[in-house]
C-alpha positions as CSV (number, residue, x, y, z in Angstrom):
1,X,121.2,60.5,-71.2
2,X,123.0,61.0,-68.0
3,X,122.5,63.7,-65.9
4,X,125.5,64.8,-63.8
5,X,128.9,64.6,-65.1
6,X,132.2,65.2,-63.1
7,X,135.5,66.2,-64.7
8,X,138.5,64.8,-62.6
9,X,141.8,66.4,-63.4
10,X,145.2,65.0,-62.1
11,X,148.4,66.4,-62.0
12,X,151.7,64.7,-60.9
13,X,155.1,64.5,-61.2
14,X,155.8,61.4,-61.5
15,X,153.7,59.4,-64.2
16,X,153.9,55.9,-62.6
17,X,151.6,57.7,-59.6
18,X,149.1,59.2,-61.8
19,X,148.7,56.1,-63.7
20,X,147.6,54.4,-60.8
21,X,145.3,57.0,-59.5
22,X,144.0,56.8,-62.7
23,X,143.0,52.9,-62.6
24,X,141.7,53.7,-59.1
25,X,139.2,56.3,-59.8
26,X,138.3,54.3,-62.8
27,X,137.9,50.5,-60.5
28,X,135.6,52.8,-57.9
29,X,133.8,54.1,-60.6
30,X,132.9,51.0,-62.3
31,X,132.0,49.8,-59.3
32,X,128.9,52.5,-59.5
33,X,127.8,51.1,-62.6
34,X,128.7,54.9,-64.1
35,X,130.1,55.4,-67.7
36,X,133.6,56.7,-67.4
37,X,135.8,57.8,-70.3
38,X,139.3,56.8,-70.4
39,X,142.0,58.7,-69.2
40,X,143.0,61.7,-71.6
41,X,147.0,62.5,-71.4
42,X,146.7,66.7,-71.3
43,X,150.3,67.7,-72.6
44,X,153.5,67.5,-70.4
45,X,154.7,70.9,-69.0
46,X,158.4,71.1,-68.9
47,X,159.9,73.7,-66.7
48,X,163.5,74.1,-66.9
49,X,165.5,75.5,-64.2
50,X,169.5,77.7,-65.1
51,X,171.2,77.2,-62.2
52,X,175.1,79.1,-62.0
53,X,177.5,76.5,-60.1
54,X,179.2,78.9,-58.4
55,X,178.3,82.9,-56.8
56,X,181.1,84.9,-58.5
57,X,183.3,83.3,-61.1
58,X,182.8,81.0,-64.2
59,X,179.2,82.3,-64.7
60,X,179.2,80.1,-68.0
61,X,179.2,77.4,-66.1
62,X,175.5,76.5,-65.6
63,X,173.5,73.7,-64.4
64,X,170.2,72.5,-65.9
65,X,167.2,71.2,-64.1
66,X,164.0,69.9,-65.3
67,X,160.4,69.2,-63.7
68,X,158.1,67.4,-65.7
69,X,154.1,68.0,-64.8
70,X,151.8,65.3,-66.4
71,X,148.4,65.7,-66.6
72,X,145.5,63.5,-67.3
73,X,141.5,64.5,-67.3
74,X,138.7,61.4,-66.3
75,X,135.2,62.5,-67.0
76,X,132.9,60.3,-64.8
77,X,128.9,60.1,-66.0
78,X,126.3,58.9,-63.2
């Protein structure tokens, strides 16, 4: 039975990054000889940003913006 266990948590923006950080916590884990579980995907946070185009007039026209958080959790037993 192992006797410490860490909890890693990532967050990014891009997903392409956290992959990677992913694979790297898990090669220098290995490494140890500890028993790592696979990266669990945490669900994506959408925030969504109403932007007006212009101060005064035409306030229907709006513009849309979206940020994507991804998030994955590593648990690492030694």
């Amino acid at each position: 039975m192992p006797k410490q266990k860490i909890r890693i948590r990532l967050k990014s923006y891009e997903i392409s990054l956290l992959n990677e950080s992913c694979d790297k916590i898990i090669d220098t884990a290995s490494r140890t000889d500890s028993l790592t579980m696979w990266p669990i995907p945490l669900p994506t946070r959408r925030r969504i940003y109403c932007v007006l185009k212009s101060p005064h007039v035409n306030n229907d026209s709006i513009k849309h913006f979206e940020i994507r958080i991804h998030k994955r959790i590593i648990n690492v037993y030694a």
